[in-house]
C-alpha positions as CSV (number, residue, x, y, z in Angstrom):
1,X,-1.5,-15.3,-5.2
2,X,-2.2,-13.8,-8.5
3,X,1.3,-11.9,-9.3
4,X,4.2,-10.7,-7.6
5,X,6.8,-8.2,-8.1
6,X,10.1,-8.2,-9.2
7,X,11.6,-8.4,-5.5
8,X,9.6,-11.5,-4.4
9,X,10.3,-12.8,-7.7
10,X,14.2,-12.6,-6.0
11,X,13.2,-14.2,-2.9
12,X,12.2,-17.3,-4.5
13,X,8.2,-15.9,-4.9
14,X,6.5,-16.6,-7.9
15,X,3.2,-15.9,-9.0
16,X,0.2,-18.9,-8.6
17,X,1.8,-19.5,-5.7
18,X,0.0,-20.2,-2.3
19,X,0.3,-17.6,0.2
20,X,1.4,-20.5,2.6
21,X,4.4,-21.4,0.5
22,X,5.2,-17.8,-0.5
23,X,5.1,-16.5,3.3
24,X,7.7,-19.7,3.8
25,X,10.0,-18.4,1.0
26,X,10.0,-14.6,1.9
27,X,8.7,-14.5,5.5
28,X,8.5,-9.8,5.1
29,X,6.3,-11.1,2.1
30,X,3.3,-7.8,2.1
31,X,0.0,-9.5,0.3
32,X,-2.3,-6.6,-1.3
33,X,-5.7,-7.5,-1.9
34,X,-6.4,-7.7,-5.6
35,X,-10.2,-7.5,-4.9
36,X,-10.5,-3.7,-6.3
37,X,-8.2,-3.0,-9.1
38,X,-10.0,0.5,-9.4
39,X,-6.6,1.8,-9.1
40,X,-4.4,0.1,-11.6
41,X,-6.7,0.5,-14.4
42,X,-6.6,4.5,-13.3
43,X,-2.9,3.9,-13.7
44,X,-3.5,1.5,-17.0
45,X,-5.1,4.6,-18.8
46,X,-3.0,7.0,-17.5
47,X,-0.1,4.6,-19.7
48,X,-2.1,4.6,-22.4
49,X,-2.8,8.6,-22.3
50,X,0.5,9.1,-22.3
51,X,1.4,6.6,-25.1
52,X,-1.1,8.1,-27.7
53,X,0.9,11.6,-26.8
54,X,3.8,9.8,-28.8
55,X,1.8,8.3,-31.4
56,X,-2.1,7.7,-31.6
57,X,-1.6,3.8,-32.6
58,X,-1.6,2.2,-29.3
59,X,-2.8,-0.8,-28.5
60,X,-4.1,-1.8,-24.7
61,X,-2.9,-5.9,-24.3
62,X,-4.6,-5.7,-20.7
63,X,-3.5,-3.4,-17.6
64,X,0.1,-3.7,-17.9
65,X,0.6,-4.0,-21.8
66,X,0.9,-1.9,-24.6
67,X,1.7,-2.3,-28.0
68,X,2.9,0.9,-29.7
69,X,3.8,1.5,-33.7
70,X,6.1,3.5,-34.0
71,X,6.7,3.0,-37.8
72,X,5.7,7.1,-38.7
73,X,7.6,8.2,-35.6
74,X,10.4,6.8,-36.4
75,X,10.1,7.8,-40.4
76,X,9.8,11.3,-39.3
77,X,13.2,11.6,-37.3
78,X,14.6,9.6,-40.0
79,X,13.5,12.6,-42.4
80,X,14.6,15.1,-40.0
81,X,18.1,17.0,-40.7
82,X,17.9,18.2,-37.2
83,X,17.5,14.8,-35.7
84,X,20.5,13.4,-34.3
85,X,20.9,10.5,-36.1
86,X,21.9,7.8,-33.8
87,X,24.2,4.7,-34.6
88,X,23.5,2.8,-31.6
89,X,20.8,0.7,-30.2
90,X,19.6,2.1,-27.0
91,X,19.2,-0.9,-24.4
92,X,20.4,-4.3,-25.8
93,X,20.3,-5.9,-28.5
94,X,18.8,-9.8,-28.5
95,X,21.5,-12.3,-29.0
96,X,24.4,-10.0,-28.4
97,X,23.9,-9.2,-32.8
98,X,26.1,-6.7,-34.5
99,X,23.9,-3.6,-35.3
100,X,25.0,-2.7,-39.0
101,X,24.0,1.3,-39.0
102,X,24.3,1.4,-42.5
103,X,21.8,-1.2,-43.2
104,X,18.1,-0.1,-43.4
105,X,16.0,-1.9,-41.3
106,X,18.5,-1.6,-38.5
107,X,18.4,2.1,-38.5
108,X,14.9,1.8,-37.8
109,X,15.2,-0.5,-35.3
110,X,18.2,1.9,-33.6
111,X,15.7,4.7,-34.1
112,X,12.7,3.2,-32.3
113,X,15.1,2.0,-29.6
114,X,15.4,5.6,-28.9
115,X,12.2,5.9,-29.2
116,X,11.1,3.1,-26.5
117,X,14.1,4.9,-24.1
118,X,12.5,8.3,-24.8
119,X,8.6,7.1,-24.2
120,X,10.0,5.3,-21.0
121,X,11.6,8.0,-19.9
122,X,8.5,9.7,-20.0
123,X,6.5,7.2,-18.1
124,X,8.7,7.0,-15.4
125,X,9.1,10.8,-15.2
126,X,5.5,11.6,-15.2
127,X,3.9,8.7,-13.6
128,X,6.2,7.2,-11.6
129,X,6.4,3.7,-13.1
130,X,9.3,1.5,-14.9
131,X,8.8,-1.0,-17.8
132,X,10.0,-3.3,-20.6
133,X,10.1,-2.5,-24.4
134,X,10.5,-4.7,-27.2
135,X,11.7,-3.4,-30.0
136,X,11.1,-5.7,-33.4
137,X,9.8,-5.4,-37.1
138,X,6.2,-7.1,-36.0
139,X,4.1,-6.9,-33.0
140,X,4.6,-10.9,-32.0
141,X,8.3,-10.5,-32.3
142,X,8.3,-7.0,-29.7
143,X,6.4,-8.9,-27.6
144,X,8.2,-12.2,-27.6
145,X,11.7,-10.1,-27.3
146,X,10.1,-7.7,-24.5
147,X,10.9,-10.0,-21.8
148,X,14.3,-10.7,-22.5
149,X,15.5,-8.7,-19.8
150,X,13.7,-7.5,-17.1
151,X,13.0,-5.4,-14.9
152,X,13.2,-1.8,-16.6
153,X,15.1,-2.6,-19.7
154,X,14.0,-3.1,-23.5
155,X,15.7,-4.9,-25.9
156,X,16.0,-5.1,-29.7
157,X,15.5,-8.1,-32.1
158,X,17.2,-8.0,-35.3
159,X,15.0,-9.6,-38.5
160,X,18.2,-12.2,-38.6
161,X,17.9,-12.8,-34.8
162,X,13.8,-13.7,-35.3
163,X,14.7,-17.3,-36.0
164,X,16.7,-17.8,-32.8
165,X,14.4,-15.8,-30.5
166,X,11.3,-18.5,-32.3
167,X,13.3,-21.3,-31.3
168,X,14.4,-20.4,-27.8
169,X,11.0,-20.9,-26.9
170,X,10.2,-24.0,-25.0
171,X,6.1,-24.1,-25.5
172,X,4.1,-22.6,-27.9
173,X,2.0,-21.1,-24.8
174,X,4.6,-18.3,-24.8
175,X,3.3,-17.1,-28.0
176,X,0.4,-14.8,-27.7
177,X,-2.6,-15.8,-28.2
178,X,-2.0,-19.8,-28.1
179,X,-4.2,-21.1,-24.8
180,X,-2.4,-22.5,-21.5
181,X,-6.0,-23.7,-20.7
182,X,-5.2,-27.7,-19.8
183,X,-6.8,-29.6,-22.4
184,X,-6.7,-26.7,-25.3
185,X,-5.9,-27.7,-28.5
186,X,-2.3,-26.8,-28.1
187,X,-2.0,-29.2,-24.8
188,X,1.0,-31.4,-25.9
189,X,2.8,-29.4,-28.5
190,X,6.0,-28.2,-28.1
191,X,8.3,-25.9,-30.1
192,X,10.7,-28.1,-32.1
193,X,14.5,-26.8,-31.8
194,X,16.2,-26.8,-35.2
């Protein structure tokens, strides 16, 4: 079994796992065939389409990723009088941080939050499908946050936060773009908690 959704993952179900032991752990367990994934890369671009209506600088990270930057997006409802100008983070915040409003990087980073809640929105309105945002100043650290909590929610990582959020990691194969092939040149190396 390649994946699994979010309510096998609750019945004990987790992805690599053989069917044998999966059917033992959620018995209703439906298997799809993963042979033709014509459809979920229909549905892949259709994500993407929609993206680039927010902002043209989207990056695919395979069928069910997307990295967005949202840097000129959010600069323009910054600049906007019009633009309710928001003093809250929408979603959570990693860490449980205090958002200072007054500070400038954590305006942006309240602004894109509404941003990732407004795009989201928009997915799920349109096409029918829910998904995580990470919210960061980089593209490792929205990624690394993204996951924080799941399903259907985003988070946002505060630049004093990063640290934390780098050390809660317990392999370096959660980083992107570090190999979890056995034997890979990162086999053996572990984050070191500070």
């Amino acid at each position: 079994m390649v994946t699994c959704n979010y309510v096998a993952r609750e019945l004990g179900v987790n992805k690599c796992m053989s069917i044998r032991e999966a059917k033992e752990k959620c018995p209703q367990l439906v298997l799809v065939s993963g042979e033709d994934l014509t459809h979920y890369r229909e549905m892949s671009y259709k994500v993407t389409d929609l993206l680039e209506e927010f902002c043209p600088l989207v990056e695919r990270l395979g069928f069910d990723e997307n990295f967005i930057d949202v840097t000129e997006l959010v600069e323009k409802r910054l600049r906007d009088p019009q633009c309710h100008r928001a003093t809250e983070v929408s979603g959570h915040v990693y860490n449980d941080q205090v958002v200072d409003p007054n500070d400038r990087t954590h305006q942006r980073l309240i602004v894109g939050s509404h941003v990732a809640a407004d795009i989201r929105a928009a997915v799920y309105t349109r096409l029918g499908m829910t998904g995580c945002a990470g919210i960061a100043s980089n593209k490792l650290l929205s990624k690394l946050v993204s996951g924080t909590f799941k399903p259907n929610q985003q988070t946002v990582l505060l630049p004093e936060s990063s640290g934390r959020l780098i050390s809660s990691l317990n392999h370096v194969h959660k980083i992107p773009g570090q190999s979890a092939i056995p034997g890979a040149a990162t086999r053996g190396v572990r984050v070191i908690k500070g």
